[in-house]
TORVEX-202409 format. One record per residue (C-alpha): residue in three letters; x, y, z. Coordinates in steps of 0.02 Angstrom, whole numbers, padded with zeros to 5 digits, always signed. Example, Ala and Ser with C-alpha at 12.3 -4.5 7.8 and 13.67 -1.06 7.14 Angstrom:
<recs>
ALA+00615-00225+00390 SER+00684-00053+00357 
</recs>
This chain:
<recs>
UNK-01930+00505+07666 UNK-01797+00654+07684 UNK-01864+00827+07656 UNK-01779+00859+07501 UNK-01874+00703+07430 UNK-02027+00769+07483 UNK-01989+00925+07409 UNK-01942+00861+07220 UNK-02121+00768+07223 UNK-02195+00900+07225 UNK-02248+00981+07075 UNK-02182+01165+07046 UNK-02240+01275+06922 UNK-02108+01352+06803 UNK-02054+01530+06832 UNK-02108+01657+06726 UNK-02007+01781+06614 UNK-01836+01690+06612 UNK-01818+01702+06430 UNK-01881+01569+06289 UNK-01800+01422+06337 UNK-01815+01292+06196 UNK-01744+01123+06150 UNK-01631+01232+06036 UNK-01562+01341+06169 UNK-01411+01326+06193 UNK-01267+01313+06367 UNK-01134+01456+06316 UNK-00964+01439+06404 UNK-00947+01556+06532 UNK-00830+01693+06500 UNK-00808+01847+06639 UNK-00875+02000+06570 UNK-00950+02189+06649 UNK-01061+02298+06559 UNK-00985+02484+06534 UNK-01137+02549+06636 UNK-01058+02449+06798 UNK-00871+02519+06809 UNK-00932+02663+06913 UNK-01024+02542+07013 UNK-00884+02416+07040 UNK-00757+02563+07063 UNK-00863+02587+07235 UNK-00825+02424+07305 UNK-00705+02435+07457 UNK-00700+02426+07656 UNK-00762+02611+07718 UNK-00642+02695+07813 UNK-00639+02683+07981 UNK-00725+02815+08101 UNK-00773+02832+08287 UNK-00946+02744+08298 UNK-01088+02837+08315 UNK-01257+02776+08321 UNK-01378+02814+08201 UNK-01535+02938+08241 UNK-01657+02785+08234 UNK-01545+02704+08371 UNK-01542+02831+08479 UNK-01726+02848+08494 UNK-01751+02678+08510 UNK-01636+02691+08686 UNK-01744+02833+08737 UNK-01908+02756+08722 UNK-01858+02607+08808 UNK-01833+02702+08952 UNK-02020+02753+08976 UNK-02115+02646+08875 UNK-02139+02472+08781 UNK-02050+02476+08611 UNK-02043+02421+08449 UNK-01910+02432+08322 UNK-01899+02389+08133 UNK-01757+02394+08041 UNK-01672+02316+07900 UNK-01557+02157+07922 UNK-01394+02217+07992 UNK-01443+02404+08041 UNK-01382+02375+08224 UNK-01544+02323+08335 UNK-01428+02217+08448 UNK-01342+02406+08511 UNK-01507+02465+08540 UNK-01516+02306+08670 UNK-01324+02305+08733 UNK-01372+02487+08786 UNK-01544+02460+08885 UNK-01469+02308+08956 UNK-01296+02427+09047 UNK-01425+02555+09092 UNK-01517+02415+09201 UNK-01342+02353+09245 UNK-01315+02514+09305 UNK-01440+02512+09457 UNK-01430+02337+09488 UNK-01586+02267+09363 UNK-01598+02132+09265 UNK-01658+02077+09077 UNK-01703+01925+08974 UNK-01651+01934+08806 UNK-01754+01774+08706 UNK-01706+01734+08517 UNK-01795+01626+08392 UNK-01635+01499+08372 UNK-01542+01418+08487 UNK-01384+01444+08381 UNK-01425+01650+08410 UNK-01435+01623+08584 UNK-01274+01527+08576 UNK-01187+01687+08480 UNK-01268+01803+08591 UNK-01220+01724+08754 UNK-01035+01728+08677 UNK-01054+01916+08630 UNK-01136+01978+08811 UNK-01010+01891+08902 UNK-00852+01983+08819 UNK-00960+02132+08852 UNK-01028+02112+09033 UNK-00938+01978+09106 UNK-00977+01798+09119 UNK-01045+01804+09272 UNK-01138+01916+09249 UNK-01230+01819+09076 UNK-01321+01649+09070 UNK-01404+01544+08938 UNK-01541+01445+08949 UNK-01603+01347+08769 UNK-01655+01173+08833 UNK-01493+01099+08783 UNK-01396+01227+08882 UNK-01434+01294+09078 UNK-01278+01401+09119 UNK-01299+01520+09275 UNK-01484+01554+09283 UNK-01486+01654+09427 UNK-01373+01777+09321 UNK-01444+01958+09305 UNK-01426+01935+09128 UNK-01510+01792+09044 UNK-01514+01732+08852 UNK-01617+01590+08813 UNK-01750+01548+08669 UNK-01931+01607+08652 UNK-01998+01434+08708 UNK-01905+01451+08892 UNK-01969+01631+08913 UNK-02125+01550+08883 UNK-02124+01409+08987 UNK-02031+01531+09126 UNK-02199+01631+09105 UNK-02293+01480+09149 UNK-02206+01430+09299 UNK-02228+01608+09373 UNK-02423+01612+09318 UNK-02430+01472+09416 UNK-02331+01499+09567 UNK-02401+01668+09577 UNK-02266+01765+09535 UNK-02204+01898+09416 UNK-02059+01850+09302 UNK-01886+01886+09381 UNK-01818+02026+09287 UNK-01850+02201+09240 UNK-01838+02190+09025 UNK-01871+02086+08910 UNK-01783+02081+08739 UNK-01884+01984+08595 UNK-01756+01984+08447 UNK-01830+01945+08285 UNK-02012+02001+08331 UNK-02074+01966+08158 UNK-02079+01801+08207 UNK-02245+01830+08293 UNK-02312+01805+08103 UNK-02205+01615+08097 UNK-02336+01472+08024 UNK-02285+01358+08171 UNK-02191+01458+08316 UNK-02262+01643+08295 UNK-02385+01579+08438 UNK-02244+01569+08576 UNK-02197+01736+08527 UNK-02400+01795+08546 UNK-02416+01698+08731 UNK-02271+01796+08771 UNK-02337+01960+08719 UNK-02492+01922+08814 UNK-02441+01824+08977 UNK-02291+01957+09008 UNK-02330+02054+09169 UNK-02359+02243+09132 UNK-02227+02308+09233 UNK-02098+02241+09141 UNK-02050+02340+08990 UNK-02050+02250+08809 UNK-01905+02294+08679 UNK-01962+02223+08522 UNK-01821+02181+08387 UNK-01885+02148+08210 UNK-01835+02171+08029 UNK-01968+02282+07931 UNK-02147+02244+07941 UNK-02279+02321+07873 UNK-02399+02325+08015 UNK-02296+02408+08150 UNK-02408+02530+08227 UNK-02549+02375+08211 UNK-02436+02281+08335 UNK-02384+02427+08445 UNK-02588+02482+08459 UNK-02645+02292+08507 UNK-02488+02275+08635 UNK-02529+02485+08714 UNK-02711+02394+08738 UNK-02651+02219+08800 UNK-02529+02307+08927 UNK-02617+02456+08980 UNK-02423+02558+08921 UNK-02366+02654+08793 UNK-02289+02550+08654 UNK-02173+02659+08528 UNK-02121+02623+08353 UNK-01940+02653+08270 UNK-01937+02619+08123 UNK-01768+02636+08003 UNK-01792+02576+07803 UNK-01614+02624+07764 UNK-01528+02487+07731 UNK-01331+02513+07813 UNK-01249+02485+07660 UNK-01320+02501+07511 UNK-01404+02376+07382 UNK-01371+02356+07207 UNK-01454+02244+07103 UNK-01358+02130+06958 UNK-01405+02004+06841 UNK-01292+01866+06798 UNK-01311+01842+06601 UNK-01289+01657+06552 UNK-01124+01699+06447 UNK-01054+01767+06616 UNK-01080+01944+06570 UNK-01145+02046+06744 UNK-01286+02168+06696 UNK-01377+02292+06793 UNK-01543+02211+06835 UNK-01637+02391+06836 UNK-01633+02528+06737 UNK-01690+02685+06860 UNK-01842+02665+06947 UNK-01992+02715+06833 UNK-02127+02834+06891 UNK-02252+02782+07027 UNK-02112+02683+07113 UNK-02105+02554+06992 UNK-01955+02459+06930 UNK-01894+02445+06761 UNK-01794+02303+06707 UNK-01625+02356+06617 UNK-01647+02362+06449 UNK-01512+02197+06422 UNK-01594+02086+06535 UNK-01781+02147+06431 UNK-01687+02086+06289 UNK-01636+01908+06345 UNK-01819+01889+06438 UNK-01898+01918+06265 UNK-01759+01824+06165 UNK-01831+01672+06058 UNK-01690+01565+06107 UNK-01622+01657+06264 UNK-01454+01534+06320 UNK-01467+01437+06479 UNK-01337+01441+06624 UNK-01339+01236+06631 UNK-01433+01109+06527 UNK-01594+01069+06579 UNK-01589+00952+06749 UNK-01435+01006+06784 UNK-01342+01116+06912 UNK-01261+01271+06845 UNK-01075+01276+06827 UNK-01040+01365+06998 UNK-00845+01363+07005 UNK-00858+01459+06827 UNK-00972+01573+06935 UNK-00877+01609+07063 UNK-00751+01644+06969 UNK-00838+01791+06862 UNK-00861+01870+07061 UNK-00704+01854+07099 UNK-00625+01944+06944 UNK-00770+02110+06992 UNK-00734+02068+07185 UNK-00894+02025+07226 UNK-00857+01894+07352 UNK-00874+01834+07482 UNK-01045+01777+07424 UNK-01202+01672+07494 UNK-01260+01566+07359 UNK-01472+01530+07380 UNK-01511+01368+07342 UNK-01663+01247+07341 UNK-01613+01110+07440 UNK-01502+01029+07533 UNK-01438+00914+07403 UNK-01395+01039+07288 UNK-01275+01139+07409 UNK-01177+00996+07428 UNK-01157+00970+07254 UNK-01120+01145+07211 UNK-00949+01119+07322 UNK-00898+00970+07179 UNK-00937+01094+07039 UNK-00791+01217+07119 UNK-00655+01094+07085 UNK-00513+01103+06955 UNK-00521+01312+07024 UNK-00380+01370+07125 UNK-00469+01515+07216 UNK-00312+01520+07361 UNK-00144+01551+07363 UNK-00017+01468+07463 UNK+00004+01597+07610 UNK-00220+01597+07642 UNK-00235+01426+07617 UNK-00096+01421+07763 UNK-00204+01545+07878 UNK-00345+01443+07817 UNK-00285+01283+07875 UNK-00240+01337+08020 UNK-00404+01424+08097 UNK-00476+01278+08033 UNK-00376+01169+08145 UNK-00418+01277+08296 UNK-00626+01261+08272 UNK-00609+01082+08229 UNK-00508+01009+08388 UNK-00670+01000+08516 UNK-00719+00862+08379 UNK-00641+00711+08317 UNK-00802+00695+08203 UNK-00801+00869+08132 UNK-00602+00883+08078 UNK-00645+00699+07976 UNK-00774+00820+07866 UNK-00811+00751+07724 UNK-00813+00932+07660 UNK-00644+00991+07747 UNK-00549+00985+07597 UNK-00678+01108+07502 UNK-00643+01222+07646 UNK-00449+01225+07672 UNK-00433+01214+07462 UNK-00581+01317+07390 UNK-00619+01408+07541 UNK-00808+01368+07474 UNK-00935+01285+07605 UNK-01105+01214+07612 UNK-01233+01264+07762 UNK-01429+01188+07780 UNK-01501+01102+07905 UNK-01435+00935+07855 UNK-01268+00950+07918 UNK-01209+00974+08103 UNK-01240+01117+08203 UNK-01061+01105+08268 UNK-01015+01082+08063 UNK-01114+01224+08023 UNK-01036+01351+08158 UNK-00863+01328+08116 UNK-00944+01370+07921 UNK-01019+01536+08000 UNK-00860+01560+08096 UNK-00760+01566+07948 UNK-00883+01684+07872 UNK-00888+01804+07998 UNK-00711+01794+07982 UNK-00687+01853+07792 UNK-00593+01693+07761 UNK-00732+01615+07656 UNK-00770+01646+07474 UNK-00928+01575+07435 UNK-01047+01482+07542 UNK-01198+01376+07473 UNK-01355+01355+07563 UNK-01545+01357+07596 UNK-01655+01492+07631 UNK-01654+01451+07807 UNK-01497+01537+07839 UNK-01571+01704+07789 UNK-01647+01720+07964 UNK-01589+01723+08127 UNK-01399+01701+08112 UNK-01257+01838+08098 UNK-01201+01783+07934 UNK-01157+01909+07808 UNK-01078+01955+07639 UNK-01048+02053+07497 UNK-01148+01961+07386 UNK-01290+01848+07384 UNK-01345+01762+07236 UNK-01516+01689+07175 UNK-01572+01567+07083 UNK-01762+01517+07117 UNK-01889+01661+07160 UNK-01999+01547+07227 UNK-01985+01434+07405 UNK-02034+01276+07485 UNK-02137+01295+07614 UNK-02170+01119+07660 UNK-02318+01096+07567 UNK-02304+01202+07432 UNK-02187+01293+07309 UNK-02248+01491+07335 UNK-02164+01655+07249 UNK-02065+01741+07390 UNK-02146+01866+07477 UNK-02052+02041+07509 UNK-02013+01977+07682 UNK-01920+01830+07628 UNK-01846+01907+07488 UNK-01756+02047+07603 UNK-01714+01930+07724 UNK-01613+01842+07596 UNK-01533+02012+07527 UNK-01509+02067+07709 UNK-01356+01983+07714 UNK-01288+02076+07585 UNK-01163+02217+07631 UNK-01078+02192+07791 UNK-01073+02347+07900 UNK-00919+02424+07942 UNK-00827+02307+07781 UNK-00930+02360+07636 UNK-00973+02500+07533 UNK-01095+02413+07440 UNK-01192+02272+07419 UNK-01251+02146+07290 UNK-01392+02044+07252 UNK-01355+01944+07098 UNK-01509+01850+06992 UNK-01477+01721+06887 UNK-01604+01663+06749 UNK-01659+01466+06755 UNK-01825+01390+06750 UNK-01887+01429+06911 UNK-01834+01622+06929 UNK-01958+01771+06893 UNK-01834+01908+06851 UNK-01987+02037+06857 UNK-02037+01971+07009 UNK-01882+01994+07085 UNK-01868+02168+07013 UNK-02041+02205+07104 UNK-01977+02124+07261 UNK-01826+02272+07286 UNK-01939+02417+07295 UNK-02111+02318+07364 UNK-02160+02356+07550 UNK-02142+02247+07690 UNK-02278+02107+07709 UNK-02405+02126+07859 UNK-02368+02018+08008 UNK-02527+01886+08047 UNK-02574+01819+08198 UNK-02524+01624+08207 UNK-02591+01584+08383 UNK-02669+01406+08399 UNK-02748+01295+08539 UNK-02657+01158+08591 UNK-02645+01042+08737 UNK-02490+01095+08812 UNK-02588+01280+08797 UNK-02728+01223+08880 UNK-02670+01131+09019 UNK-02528+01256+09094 UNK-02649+01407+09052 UNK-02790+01308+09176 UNK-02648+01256+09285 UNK-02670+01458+09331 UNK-02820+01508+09273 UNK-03016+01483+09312 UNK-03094+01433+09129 UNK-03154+01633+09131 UNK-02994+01697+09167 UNK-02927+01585+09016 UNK-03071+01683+08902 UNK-03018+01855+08970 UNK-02828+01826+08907 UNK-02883+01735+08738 UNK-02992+01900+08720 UNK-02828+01995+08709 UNK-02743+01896+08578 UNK-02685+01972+08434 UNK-02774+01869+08334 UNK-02943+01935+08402 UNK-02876+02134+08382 UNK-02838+02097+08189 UNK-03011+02016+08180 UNK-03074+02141+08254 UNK-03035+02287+08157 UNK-03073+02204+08008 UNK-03235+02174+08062 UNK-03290+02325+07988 UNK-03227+02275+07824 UNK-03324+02104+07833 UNK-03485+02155+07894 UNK-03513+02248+07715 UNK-03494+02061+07641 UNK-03656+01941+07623 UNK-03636+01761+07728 UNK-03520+01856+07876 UNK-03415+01721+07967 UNK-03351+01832+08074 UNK-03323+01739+08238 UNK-03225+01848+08373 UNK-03241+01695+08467 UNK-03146+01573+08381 UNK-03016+01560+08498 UNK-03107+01511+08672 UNK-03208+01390+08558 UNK-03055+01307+08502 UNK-03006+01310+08690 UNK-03157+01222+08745 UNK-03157+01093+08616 UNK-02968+01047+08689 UNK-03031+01069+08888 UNK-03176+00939+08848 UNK-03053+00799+08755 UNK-02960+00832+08920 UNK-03101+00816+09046 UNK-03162+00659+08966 UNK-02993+00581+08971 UNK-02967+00646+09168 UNK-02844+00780+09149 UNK-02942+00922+09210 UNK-03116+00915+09298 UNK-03288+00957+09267 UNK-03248+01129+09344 UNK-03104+01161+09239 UNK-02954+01143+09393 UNK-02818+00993+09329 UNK-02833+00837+09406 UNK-02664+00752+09483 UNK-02629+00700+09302 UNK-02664+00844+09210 UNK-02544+00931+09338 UNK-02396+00832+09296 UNK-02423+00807+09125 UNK-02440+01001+09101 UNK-02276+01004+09157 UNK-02214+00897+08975 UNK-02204+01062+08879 UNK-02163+00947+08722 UNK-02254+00939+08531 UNK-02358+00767+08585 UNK-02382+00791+08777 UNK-02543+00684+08792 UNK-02467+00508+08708 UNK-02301+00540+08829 UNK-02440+00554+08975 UNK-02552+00402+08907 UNK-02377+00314+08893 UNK-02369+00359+09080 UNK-02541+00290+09115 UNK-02521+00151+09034 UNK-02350+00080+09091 UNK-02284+00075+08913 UNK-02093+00148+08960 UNK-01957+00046+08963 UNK-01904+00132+09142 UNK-01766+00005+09183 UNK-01663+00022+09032 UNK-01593+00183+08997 UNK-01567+00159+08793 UNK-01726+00084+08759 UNK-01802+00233+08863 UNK-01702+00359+08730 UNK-01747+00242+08587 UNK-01935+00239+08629 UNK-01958+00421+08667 UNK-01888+00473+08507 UNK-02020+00393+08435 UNK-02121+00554+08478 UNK-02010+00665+08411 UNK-02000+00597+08244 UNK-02110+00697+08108 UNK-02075+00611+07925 UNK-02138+00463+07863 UNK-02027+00306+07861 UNK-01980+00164+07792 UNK-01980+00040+07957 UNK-01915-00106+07861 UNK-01766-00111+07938 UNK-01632-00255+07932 UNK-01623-00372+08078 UNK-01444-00357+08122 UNK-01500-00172+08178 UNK-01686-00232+08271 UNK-01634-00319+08437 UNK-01803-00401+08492 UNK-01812-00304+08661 UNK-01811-00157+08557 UNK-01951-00231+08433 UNK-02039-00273+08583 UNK-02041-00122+08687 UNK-02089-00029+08522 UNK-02238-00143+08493 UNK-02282-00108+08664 UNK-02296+00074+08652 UNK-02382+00057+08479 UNK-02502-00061+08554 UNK-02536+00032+08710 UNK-02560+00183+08612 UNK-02650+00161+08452 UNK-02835+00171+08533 UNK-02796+00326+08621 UNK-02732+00416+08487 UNK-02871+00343+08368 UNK-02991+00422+08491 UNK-02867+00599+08452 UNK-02896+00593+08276 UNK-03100+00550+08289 UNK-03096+00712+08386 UNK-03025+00804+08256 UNK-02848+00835+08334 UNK-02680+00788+08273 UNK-02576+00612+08329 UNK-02432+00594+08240 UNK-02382+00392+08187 UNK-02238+00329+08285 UNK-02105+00248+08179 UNK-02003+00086+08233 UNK-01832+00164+08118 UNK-01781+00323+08224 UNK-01792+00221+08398 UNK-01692+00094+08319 UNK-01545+00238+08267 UNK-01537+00303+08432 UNK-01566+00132+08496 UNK-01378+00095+08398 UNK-01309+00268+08449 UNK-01380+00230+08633 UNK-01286+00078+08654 UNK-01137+00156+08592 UNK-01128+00107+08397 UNK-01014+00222+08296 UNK-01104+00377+08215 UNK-01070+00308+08052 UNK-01184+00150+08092 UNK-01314+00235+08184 UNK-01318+00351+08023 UNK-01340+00187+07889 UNK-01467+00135+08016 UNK-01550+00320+08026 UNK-01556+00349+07844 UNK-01548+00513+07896 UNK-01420+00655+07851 UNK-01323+00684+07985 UNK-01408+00856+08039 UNK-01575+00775+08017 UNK-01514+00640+08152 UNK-01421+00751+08275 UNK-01580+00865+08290 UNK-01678+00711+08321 UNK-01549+00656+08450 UNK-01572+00858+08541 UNK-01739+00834+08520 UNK-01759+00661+08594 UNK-01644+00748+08771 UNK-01756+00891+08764 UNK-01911+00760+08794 UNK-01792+00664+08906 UNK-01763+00815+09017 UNK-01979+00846+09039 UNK-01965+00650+09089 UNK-01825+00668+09209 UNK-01886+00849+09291 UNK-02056+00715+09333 UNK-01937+00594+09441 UNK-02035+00642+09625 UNK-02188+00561+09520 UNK-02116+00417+09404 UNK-01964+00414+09506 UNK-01894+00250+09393 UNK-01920+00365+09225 UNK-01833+00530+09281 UNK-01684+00404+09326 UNK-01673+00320+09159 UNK-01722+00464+09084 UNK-01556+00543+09155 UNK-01444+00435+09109 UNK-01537+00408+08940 UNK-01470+00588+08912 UNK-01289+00563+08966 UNK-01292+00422+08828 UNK-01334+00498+08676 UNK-01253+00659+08711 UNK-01104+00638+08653 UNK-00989+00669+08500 UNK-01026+00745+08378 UNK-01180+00803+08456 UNK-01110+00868+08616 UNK-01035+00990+08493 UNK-01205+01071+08439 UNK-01138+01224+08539 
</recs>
């Protein structure tokens, strides 16, 4: 099942105060209009003439508490954080230090390994993301938040401090991430004191909360900058369904509340309020596009709610002519340049949309190298419109002058939720590029799932509170003993964020009857893992790893234990390199599938060898489950697409055999080498393994995937 499948099953509650829609409203054609009250507005719109830089007061400060103390800085998308770090990094330069600069995204990494090279040399930069290892002795590395971690590990456990003397953590507010604000907490914690923390985040509302848990974690200072101006300035439209722009707010009432423009009041209370599109189906978007590019309100990022629908939005553009002879030239042309690492990315599907329309679709579905010659482009100017998920909100340099919405609610994987002030200026972040706009726009349009009061609230409502995430796991448990006496393990759980927030609020819950209150949650959580792991013989009755638990605390991967019980158990395929690939994607995979799979595409030594594994491993992770821990099911389909793609099938056939959208496959095929490089880096131990595990790697790593960076 894809995840856009997933995500229409799920039922979604209609959005509230988006006008009367009735069987007897009506689709208007859409016809480019302004209301009177926006030609002063509009008149604004230009690049702002260019000045020496100078940094603003918020940066400044920023450098100077670096210097003597742990800091934290929140400011709005685009503000300049990265000049804060490009400064403490040369003043380290200067006297011979080093720094670590970790981002949440290994495309970020990629960009800012690009940008600190033009800056301080190549040699003196490296990158380290799992898929990449470039110079890591350099004195300046960029990597992702998982390698700091695991770097963290390794020096806990050889007894060392971490090799540098700063370390960057952009996008900070990921410490409140669902599934990977826990790295970001281990990091916090397990970071040696005498290395300074810069901490890089958009606005939060629990800054000083942060900074007064770290100052007691780290026995150091920990300042907060904060900055809530946004660098170019926000106004907010609404995009009437006859193609008339409105003001979305009239000026902010009293009490800092927002009052909706009186226009947009009327068409929310209309009886029979007209709809952008007929019900079920996708608004005209070309028409759109058009209206923005009559008020100059492009280039624009339109938000959309799956993946499906930004590539459908590119066939709605057709029949416009949005270029004219000498761009689509220039266009062409760059094009060509980004596209000739990759036979497989200049055969796009979606070229033509690009060199034509100059309109593009991003999400996680298509290819990473796909998706950076997209941002490219962007970051360029030479793209009008771009169409894609919420994802690209955070995390990658991709701005505009417009973004537009159309659902005020978002998928979180389980459930559809309103968006929450964080998500919502994420999204409007991108809006306004620094140093090319004067002005901004965020542009709502009405449809069955929007709020338009709710996204009135969300422009003036104050940052959301960042929550602990941290979690037990195995991998946790078994590097953390690796180092650590049991009581040692208690002592650094103790400091967890988690703990401080539950701690302060203790206050708070001890006026309620039935107090659950359990400070202690964490070590609990801990033990109940260390047990499981004692009874299975990967650590000892005294809580020191046994020879197993040593290597397999070394697979720093999402199902550790079932690689190591494949281990145990002799259930690899260690002679043959693309059954080895094939059958270790099968931990990687986390959807459900449909495993009935044609023949022509199921040799029987791949049925076998999966049956194996299965076999092998279905007690084992029966006895997981009993315990109350997670074991996800291994599926026969994704071994047998990298099975095809191992053995050197075309990507086209290893897609029909995938069922996969080609993003969806290539990040299985990144994650399946990432797993393949724990395996090999075990060759002294499984010596047969780390071999095929090698040349597993140099198998599947090829085009288009090779291009991922």
């Amino acid at each position: 099942m894809t995840r856009h499948t997933q995500y229409s099953r799920h039922k979604r509650p209609a959005g509230r105060h988006r006008g009367n829609i009735t069987k007897k409203s009506r689709v208007q054609r859409i016809r480019p209009g302004a209301d009177a009250k926006l030609k002063k507005v509009f008149a604004s719109i230009g690049v702002p003439a260019r000045k020496p830089f100078q940094p603003d007061p918020f940066q400044v400060e920023a450098v100077e508490a670096v210097k003597t103390s742990d800091c934290l800085v929140t400011a709005p998308t685009g503000a300049g954080k990265t000049w804060i770090a490009l400064q403490a990094i040369a003043r380290l330069r200067e006297t011979g230090q080093r720094a670590w600069y970790a981002s949440p995204l290994k495309a970020l990494s990629n960009a800012k390994h690009a940008e600190f090279s033009k800056i301080f040399g190549i040699d003196q930069v490296g990158i380290l993301t799992g898929d990449r290892k470039e110079n890591p002795a350099a004195p300046i590395i960029v990597g992702t938040t998982e390698i700091l971690r695991n770097h963290l590990y390794d020096a806990m456990h050889l007894g060392e401090s971490l090799n540098t003397d700063l370390v960057i953590l952009d996008e900070a507010h990921f410490l409140g991430d669902e599934e990977r604000g826990v790295v970001w907490e281990e990091i916090m914690i397990y970071l040696p004191s005498r290395i300074p923390l810069l901490l890089l985040s958009a606005t939060i509302g629990n800054a000083h909360q942060i900074a007064d848990w770290l100052s007691g974690i780290r026995s150091r200072a920990c300042n907060v900058v904060t900055e809530t101006e946004r660098p170019v300035p926000l106004y907010p439209l609404f995009f009437h369904p006859t193609g008339t722009i409105l003001p979305l707010v009239a000026r902010p009432a009293s009490r800092g509340k927002t009052r909706l423009y009186k226009k947009v009041i009327e068409y929310v209370q209309a009886r029979r309020a007209p709809l952008i599109a007929p019900p079920g189906r996708l608004p005209p978007f070309g028409d759109i596009l058009g209206v923005l590019k009559k008020y100059r309100l492009v280039p624009a990022i339109f938000f959309l709610k799956s993946r499906a629908d930004c590539d459908k939005a590119l066939e709605l553009c057709l029949g416009h002519q949005f270029l004219d002879p000498d761009r689509q030239e220039r266009m062409s042309r760059r094009i060509e340049q980004l596209v000739s690492r990759s036979p497989h990315i200049a055969r796009h599907r979606q070229r033509k949309h690009l060199e034509h329309l100059a309109v593009g679709s991003h999400h996680s579905g298509q290819l990473p190298a796909w998706k950076l010659v997209l941002e490219t482009l962007m970051t360029e100017g030479l793209l009008d419109a771009v169409f894609a998920t919420s994802t690209v909100a955070a995390g990658v340099n991709f701005p505009a002058r417009t973004v537009i919405l159309f659902n005020s609610d978002r998928f979180n994987g389980i459930d559809f939720l309103p968006l929450t002030p964080t998500e919502f200026h994420q999204m409007t972040g991108r809006a306004g590029r620094r140093g090319m706009d004067k002005i901004g726009f965020a542009v709502t349009v009405p449809g069955k799932f929007m709020d338009i009061k709710l996204t009135a609230k969300l422009l003036t409502a104050p940052p959301s509170d960042v929550i602990s995430r941290i979690r037990i796991n195995f991998s946790m448990v078994l590097n953390l003993l690796l180092s650590h006496t049991p009581q040692q393990v208690e002592e650094l759980l103790n400091r967890s964020f988690a703990t401080y927030q539950l701690m302060h609020s203790r206050s708070k819950r001890r006026s309620r009857k039935r107090d659950k209150f359990d400070p202690k949650f964490l070590w609990r959580d801990f033990l109940r893992h260390m047990k499981f792991l004692q009874e299975n013989n990967y650590v000892r009755k005294d809580g020191t790893l046994t020879e197993d638990g040593t290597w397999t605390s070394q697979l720093r991967v999402d199902q550790p234990l079932l690689i190591a019980e494949a281990f145990r158990r002799g259930a690899f395929p260690e002679a043959e390199p693309a059954l080895m690939a094939a059958i270790v994607s099968c931990f990687v995979f986390e959807r459900e599938s449909d495993d009935r799979i044609e023949k022509v595409f199921l040799p029987k030594i791949l049925r076998a060898a999966f049956m194996k594994l299965r076999n092998e491993l279905t007690p084992f992770a029966r006895q997981i489950i009993s315990r109350g821990f997670i074991a996800r099911p291994l599926y026969l389909r994704p071994a047998a697409a990298i099975y095809s793609w191992a053995n050197g099938q075309s990507w086209e056939t290893a897609l029909t055999v995938a069922e996969m959208e080609e993003g969806i496959f290539a990040s299985l095929i990144l994650r399946t080498i990432d797993n393949l490089r724990h395996i090999k880096a075990l060759g002294e131990i499984f010596p047969g393994a780390g071999e095929s595990a090698a040349a597993a790697i140099d198998l599947i790593l090829r085009d288009p995937v090779a291009g991922a960076w």
